[in-house]
Structures are given as structure tokens and as C-alpha cells.
MITI-416107 format. One line per field, with one value per residue (C-alpha): residue number from 1; x, y, z. Coordinates in nm, 2 decimals. Each point is the difference from the previous one (the first is absolute). Example, Ala and Ser with C-alpha at 12.3 -4.5 7.8 and 13.67 -1.06 7.14 Angstrom:
BEGIN
pos	(1,2)
c1	(1.23,0.14)
c2	(-0.45,0.34)
c3	(0.78,-0.07)
# end
This chain:
BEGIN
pos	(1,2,3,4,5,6,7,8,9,10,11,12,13,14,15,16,17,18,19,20,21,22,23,24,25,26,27,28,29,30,31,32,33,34,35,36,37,38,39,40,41,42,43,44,45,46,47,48,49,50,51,52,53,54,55,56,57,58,59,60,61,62,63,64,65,66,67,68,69,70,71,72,73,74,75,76,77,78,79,80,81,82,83,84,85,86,87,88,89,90,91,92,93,94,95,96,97,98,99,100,101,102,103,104,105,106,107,108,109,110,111,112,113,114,115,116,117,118,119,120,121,122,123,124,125,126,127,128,129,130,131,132,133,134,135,136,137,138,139,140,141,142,143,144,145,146,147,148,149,150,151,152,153,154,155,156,157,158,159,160,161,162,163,164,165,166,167,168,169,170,171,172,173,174,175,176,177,178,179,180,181,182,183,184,185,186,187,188,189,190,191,192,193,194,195,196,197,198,199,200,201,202,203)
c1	(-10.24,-0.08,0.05,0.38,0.10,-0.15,0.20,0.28,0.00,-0.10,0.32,0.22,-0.10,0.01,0.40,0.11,-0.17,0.25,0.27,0.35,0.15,-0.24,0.05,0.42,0.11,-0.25,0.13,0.36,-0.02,-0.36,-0.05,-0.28,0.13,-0.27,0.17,0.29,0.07,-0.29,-0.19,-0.03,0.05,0.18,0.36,0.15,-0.14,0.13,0.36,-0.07,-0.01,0.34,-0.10,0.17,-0.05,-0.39,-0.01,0.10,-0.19,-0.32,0.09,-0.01,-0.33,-0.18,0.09,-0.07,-0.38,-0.10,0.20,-0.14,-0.36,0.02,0.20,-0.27,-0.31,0.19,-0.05,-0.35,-0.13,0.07,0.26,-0.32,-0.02,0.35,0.02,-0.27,0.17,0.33,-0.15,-0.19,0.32,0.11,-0.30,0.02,0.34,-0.13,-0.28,0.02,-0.27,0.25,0.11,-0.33,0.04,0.36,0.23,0.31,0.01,0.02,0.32,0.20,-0.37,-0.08,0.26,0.02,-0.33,0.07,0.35,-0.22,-0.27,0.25,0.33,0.15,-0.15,0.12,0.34,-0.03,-0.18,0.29,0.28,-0.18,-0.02,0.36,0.11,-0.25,0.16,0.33,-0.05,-0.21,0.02,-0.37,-0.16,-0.39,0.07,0.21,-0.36,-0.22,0.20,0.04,-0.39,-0.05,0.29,-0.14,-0.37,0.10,0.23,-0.28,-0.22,0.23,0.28,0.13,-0.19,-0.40,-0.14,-0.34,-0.23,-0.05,0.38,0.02,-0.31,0.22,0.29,-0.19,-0.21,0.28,0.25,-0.30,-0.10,0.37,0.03,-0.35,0.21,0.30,-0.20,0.18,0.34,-0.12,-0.07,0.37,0.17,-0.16,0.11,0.38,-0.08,-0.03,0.30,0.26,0.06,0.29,0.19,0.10,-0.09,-0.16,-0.40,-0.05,-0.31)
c2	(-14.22,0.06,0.37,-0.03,-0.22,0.22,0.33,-0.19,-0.12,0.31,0.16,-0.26,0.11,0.36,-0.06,-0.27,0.26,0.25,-0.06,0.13,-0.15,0.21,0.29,-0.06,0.01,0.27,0.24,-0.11,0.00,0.07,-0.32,-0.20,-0.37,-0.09,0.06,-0.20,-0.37,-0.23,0.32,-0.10,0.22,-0.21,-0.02,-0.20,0.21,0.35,-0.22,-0.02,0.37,0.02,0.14,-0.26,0.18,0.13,-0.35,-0.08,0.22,-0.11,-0.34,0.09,0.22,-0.27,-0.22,0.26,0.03,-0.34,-0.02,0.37,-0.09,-0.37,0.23,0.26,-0.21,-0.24,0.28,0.02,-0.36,-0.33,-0.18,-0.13,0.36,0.10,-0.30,0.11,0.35,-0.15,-0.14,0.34,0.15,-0.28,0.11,0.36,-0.06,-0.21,0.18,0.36,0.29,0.26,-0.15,-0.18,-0.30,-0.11,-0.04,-0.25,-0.39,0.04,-0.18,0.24,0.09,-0.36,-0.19,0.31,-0.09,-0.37,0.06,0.23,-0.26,-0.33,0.12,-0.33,-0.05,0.36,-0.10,-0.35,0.24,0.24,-0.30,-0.15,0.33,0.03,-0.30,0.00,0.24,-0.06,-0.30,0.18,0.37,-0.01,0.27,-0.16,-0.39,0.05,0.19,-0.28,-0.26,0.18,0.09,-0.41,-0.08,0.24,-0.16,-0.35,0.07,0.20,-0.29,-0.30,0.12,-0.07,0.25,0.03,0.27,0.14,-0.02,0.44,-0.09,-0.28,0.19,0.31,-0.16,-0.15,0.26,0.26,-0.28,-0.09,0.42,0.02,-0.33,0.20,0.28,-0.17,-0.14,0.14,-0.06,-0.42,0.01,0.16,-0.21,-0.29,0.14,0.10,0.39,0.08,0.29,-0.09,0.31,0.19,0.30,0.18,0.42,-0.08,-0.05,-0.38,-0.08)
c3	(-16.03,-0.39,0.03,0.21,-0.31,-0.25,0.17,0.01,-0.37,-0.09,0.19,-0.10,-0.37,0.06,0.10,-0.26,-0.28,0.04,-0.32,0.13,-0.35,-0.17,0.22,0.07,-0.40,-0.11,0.27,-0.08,-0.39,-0.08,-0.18,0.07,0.07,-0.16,-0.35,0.10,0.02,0.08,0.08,0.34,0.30,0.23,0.13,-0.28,-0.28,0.18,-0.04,-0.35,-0.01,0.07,0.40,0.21,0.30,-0.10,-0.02,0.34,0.17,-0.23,0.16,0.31,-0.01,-0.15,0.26,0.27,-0.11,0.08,0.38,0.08,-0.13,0.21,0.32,0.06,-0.05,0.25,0.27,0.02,-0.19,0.03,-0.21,-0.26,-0.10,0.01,-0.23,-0.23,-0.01,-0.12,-0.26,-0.08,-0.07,-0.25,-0.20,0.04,-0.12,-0.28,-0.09,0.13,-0.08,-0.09,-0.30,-0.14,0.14,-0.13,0.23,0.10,0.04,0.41,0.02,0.28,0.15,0.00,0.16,0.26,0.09,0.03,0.20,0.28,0.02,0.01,0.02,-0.02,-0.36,-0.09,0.06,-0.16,-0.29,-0.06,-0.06,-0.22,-0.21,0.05,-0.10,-0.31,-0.07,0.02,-0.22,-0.26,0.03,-0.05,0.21,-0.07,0.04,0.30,0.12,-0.08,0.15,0.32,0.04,-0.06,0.24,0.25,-0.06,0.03,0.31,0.18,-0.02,0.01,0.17,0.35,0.14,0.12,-0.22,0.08,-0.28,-0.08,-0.04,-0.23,-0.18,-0.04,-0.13,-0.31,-0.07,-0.01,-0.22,-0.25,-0.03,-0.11,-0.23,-0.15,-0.07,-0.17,-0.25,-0.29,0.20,0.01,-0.37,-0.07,0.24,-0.17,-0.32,0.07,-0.01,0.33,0.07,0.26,0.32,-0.15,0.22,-0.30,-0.05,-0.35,0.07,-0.15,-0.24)
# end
């Protein structure tokens, strides 16, 4: 029904909204991770603030928003609207309220979401980030190939996927591609900067 997918968006969003990179380095060093690096307040900018383990458990947060928000609407509403709630908390995450609308790219939120829904793909997702990024120690492209890799395998793939599925899986890897527009255009460019583990924030 219109309304069970609206409450469940609507939840989903509520969730993905909350900024724990925000939230983690201001309580730790009262900076706002906004005025560091890309400006973003995801996982790999809290590295660039020198907080490797802020930055872990930013990583993990994120990714927890999208499985909690797809687990709980799972108990009560049928896997459409768990679906639809998932993808909720990519745009909460994206776009949350408490901080005008500026959020992350949804990378940890999103392929969360997609690993809960098709956990398969989520798997076939996370080594393709991992050897991206092995190769090319760039934290963004080894996103964007991962959400396409995850997309083409949901639909092409050995496996039968329903179609809320397949749905999902694009929407949440074209919301991210969306957000990494200014990534693209440094990538393209030779400017994008490389994940580094050392203390000294990076520009």
C-alpha cells in the first residue's frame, strides 16, 4: 500500500540522516569535517582527518543505517518496503535534514543496503572495491565501479533477481554516481586524491 512505502521511506530516511562523521570528529576534536578534505562527511574524509579509528567506526555506522532501516521494516512489511526503506537511508544519508541538506555520497550506506537485499552482489560489490583499490588507491573510482559491477550482476548475473531488487540496486548506484560528480570530473582530470593512512589530514 502507498502509505506502508511511504512510512517506510520515510523511516529509512529518518535513520540514513543521522551524520556519525559529523557527530564522531566534532566530539573528538570539535572540528567540523566539513572544513576538512572534500568536505564530505563520510568514512574516508574522517581518515583524512588523521582519525583512523573515528573512521572505522564512521564506516561501520553508515553501513549499519541502511541493514537496521531494511531489518526492522522487514518485521512488519513485505520485502518491497523493506526495499524502499534501504534506499530511504541512502538518501537520508545523502541528503539529511540536520545539516541542510548536505550530506555524504552513500557509498558504506549504499552497498550495505545492496549486500542485505542480494547478498551475493554485496560480496561480488566489496571485491571489486578492494581490488580497485589495490590497483589505484582511489577510494571514489573503486566506488563507482563496484555500484556498476553490483548493478550489472544483479540483473545479469547467475542468479534470478526480483525486480524491487534489481530496481534497488540502480537506484542506490546511480544516487551515489549523482553524488561523485565532482569526484568523475577529478578523476577524469588526474586530481582526484589517492586513500592515504597517514596522521596529517590530506587536502
Amino acid at each position: 500500500m502507498p502509505i506502508d512505502l511511504a512510512v517506510s521511506f520515510s523511516f529509512g530516511y529518518i535513520l540514513g540522516s543521522i551524520p556519525f562523521g559529523f557527530v564522531l570528529v566534532y566530539l573528538a576534536t570539535s572540528q567540523d569535517i566539513r572544513t576538512i578534505g572534500s568536505g564530505n562527511i563520510g568514512a574516508t574524509n574522517v581518515l583524512r582527518s588523521g582519525q583512523k579509528k573515528l573512521a572505522f567506526l564512521t564506516l561501520i555506522l553508515d553501513a549499519l543505517k541502511g541493514t537496521i532501516a531494511f531489518f526492522i521494516v522487514c518485521l512488519w512489511l513485505p520485502p518491497e518496503s523493506a526495499a524502499l526503506a534501504g534506499f530511504g537511508a541512502v538518501v537520508g544519508h545523502c541528503f539529511p535534514i540536520w545539516l541542510r541538506f548536505s550530506g555524504g555520497k552513500g557509498v558504506a550506506t549504499g552497498m550495505a543496503v545492496i549486500t542485505v537485499i542480494v547478498p551475493f552482489t554485496g560480496l561480488i560489490m566489496a571485491a571489486t572495491w578492494l581490488l580497485v583499490a589495490a590497483f589505484t588507491r582511489i577510494s571514489s573510482l573503486s566506488a563507482l565501479l563496484s555500484f556498476v559491477t553490483a548493478g550489472l550482476f544483479t540483473s545479469f548475473g547467475p542468479f534470478e533477481n526480483s525486480g524491487i531488487a534489481q530496481i534497488t540496486v540502480w537506484g542506490v548506484g546511480l544516487l551515489c554516481w549523482a553524488r561523485h560528480r565532482q569526484n568523475i570530473k577529478r578523476i577524469l582530470s588526474g586530481e582526484e586524491s589517492k586513500i592515504s593512512f597517514s596522521k596529517k589530514p590530506s587536502d
